[in-house]
N, C-alpha and C positions, 0 to 999 in steps of 0.2 A: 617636323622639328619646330618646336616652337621660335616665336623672333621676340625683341626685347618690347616692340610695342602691345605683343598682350603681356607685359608681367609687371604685375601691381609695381614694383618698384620705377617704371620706367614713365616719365612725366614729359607732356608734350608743352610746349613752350608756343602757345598764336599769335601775341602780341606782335602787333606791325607797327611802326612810324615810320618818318623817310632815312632815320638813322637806324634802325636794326631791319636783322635780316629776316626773310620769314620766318616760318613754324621752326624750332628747334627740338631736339630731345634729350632728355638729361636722364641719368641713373641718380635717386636720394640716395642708394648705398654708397656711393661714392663720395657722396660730400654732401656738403649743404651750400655751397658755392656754383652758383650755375649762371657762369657766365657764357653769352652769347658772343663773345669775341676770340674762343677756341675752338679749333679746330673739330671735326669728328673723328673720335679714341683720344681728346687730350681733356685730360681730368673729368669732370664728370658728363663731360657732352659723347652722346652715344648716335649711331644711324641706328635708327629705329627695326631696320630689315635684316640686322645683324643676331645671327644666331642666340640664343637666351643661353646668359651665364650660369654658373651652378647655385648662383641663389634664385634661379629663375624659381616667380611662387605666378600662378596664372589668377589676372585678373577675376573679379565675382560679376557675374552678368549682373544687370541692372535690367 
């Protein structure tokens, strides 16, 4: 079963300072709002290991 981190839509967040959190993962279908100070499943912040939705499209190898 695929998970949301291979599906083109799902965007990994690396950015570190001493104010944010580590890596994060966001859904662009959900919004264009990706903030780091929600939760995982609130608005478009996703866990990466979580089963692919119905718009799952699988990333293109590089």
């Amino acid at each position: 079963m695929p998970v949301c981190r291979e599906c083109a839509h799902c965007w990994e967040d690396r950015r570190e300072t001493v104010y944010r959190r580590g890596e994060c993962w966001f859904c662009r279908l959900k919004g264009p709002f990706f903030s780091r100070s929600y939760r995982v499943g609130e608005k478009t912040r996703v866990d990466p290991d979580q089963p692919g939705c119905p718009h799952f499209t699988q990333k293109e190898v590089k």
